[in-house]
C-alpha positions in Angstrom: -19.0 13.8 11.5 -17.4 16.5 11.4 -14.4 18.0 9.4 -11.7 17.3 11.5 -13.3 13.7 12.1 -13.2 13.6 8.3 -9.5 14.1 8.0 -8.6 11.6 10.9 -11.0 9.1 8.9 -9.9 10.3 5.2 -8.2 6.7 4.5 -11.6 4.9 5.4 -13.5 7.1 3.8 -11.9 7.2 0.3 -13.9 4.2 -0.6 -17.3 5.6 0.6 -16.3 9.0 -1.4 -15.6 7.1 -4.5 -18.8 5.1 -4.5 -21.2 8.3 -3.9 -19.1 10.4 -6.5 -18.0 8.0 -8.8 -16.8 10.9 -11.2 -14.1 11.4 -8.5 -10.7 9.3 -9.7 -8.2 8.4 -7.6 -6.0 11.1 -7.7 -9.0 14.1 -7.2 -9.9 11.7 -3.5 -5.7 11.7 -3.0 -6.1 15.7 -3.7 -8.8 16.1 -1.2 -7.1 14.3 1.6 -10.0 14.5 4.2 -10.4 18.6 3.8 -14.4 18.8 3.1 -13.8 22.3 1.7 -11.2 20.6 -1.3 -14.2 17.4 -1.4 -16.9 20.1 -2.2 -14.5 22.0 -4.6 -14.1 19.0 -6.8 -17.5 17.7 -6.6 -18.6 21.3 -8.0 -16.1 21.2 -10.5 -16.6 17.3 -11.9 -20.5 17.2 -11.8 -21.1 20.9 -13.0 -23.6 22.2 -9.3 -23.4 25.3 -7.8 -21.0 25.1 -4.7 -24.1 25.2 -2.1 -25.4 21.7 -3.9 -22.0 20.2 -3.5 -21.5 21.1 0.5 -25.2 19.8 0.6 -24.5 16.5 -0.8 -21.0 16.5 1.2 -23.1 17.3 4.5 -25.6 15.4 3.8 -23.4 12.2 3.2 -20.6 13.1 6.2 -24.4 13.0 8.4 -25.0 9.6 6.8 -21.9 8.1 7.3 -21.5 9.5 11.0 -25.2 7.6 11.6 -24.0 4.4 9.9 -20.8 4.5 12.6 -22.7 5.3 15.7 -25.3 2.4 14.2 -22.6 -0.2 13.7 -21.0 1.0 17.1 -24.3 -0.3 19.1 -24.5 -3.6 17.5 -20.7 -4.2 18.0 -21.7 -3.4 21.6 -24.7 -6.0 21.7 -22.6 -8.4 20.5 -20.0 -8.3 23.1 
């Protein structure tokens, strides 16, 4: 997933952003609004890392949720 996939997905996402960061309230995910640069940003600033931790974990989890989509896309496709 990428950034712009991020923004067009930000509304799905919220409760997958919430549940890895759960030091992010609802008005820091409403802030973000899908920009991965503004996710990282309060990440750094509510859990105290370094800014190249926080696009880690950000990367890391947008790689995650981008398998767990292409994963639930082939067994939506088996079952049809």
């Amino acid at each position: 997933m990428n950034s712009d996939q991020l923004k067009g997905k930000w509304k799905q996402m919220k409760g997958s952003v919430k549940e890895r960061w759960g030091k992010l309230t609802d008005d820091d995910v409403d802030i973000v609004n899908g920009r991965s640069d503004q996710l990282v940003g309060k990440i750094q600033e509510k859990y105290g890392i370094a800014k190249e931790e926080a696009q880690r974990q950000v990367d890391d989890w947008m790689r995650a949720e981008s398998s767990a989509a292409r994963d639930a896309e082939v067994e939506r496709r088996r079952a049809s």
